[in-house]
Backbone as CSV, one residue per row, in Angstrom:
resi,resn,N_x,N_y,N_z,CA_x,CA_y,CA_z,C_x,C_y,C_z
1,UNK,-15.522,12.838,24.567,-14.654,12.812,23.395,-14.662,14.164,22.690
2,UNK,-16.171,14.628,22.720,-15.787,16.186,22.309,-14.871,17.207,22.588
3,UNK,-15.147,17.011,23.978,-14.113,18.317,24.745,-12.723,17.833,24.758
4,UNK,-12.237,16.369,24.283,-11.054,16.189,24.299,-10.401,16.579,22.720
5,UNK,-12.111,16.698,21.897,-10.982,16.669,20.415,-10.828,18.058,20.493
6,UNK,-11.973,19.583,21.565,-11.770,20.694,21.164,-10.906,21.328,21.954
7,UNK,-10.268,20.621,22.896,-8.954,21.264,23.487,-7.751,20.631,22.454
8,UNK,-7.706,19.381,21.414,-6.580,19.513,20.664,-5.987,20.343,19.953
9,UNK,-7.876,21.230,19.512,-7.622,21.894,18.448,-7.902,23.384,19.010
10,UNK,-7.326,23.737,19.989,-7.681,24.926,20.716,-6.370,25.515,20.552
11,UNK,-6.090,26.998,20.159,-5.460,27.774,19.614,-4.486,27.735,20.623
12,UNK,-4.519,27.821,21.852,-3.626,27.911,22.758,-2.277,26.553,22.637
13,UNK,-3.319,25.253,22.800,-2.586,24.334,22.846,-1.633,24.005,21.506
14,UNK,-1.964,24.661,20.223,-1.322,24.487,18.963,-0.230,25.565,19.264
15,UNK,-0.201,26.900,19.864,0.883,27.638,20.122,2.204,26.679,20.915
16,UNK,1.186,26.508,22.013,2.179,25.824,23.122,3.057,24.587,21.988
17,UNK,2.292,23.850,21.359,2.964,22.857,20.023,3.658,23.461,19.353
18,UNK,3.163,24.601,18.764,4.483,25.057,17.784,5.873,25.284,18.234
19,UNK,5.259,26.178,19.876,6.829,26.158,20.686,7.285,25.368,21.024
20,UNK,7.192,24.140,21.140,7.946,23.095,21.146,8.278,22.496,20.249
21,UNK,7.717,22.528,19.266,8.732,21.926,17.944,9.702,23.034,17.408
22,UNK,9.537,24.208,17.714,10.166,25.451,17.666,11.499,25.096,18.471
23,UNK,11.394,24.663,19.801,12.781,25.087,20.600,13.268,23.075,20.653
24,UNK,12.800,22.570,20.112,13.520,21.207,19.821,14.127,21.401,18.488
25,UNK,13.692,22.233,17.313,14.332,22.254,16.131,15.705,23.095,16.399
26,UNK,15.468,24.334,17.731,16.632,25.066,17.984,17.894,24.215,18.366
27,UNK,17.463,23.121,19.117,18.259,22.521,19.742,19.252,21.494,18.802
28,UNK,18.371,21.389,18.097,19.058,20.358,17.340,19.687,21.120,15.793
29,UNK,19.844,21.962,15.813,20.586,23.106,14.705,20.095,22.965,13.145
30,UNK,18.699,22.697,13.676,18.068,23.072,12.325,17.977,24.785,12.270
31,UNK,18.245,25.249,10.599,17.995,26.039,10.089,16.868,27.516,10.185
32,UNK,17.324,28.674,10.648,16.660,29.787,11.383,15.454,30.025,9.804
33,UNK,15.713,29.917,9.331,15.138,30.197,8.239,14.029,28.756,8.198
34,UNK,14.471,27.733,7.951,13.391,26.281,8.386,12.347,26.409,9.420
35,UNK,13.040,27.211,10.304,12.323,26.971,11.359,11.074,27.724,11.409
36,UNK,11.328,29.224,10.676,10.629,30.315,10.808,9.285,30.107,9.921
37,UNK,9.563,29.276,8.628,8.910,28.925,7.814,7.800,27.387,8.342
38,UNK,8.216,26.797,9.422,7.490,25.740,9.795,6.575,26.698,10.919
39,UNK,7.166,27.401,11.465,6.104,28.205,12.316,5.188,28.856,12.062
40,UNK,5.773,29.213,10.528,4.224,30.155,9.898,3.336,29.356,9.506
41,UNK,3.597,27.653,8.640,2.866,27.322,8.649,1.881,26.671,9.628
42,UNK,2.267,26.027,10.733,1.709,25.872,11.862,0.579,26.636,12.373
43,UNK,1.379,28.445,11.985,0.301,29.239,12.759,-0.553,29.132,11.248
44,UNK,-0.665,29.348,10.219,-1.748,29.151,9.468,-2.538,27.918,9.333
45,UNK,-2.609,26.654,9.595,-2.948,25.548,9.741,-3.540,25.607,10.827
46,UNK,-3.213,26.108,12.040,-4.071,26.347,13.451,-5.020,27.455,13.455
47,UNK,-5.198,28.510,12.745,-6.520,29.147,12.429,-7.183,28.604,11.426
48,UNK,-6.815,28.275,10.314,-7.584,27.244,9.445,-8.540,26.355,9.851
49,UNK,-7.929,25.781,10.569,-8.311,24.396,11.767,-9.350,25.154,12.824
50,UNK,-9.099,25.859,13.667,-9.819,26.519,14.385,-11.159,26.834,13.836
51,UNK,-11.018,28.018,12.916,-12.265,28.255,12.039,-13.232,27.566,11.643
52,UNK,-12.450,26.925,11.247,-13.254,24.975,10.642,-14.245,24.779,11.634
53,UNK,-13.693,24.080,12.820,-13.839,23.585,13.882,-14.775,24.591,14.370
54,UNK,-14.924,25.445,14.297,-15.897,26.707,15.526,-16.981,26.978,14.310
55,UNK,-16.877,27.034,12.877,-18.306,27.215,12.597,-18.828,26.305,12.580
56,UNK,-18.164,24.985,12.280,-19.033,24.035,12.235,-19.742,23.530,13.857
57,UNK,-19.282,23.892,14.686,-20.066,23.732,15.843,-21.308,24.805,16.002
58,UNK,-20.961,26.166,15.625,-21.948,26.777,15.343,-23.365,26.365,14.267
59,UNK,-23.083,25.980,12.841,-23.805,25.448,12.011,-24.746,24.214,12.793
60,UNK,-23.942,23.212,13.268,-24.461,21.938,14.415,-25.624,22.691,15.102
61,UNK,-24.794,23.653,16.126,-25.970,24.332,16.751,-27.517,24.506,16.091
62,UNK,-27.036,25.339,15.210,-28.523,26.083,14.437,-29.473,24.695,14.136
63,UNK,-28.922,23.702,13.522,-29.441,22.871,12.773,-30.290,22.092,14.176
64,UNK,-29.630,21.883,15.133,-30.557,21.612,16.438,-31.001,22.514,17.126
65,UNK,-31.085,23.388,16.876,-32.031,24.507,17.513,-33.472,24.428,15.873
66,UNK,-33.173,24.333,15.413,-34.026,23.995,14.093,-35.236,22.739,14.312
67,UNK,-34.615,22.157,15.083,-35.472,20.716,15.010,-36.533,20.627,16.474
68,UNK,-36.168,21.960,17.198,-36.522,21.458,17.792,-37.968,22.127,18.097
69,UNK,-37.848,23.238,17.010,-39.139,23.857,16.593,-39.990,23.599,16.367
């Protein structure tokens, strides 16, 4: 279950997501300006997320490398 929640949240696979809600919004004649603005947030929400996600696996780490001292 781990490795399935850290490939959701793996930078690659949120690109590959944005481009697809990217070229389905093209398709359907939503707004160049809408669109540009859902992509930025996407890409800020996916390093947000990322960050999150990678120290706190780091922090996890330490705290069991801690115990086991």
């Amino acid at each position: 279950m781990q490795n399935f929640l850290k490939k959701l949240t793996s930078r690659k696979f949120l690109a590959a997501l944005a481009g697809v809600a990217t070229g389905l919004a093209m398709v359907f004649g939503v707004d160049e300006t809408t669109i540009s603005t859902v992509a930025g947030a996407v890409t800020t929400v996916a390093s947000v997320v990322s960050y999150i996600m990678s120290e706190g696996m780091v922090d996890a780490a330490a705290v069991g490398a801690g115990k086991d001292k």
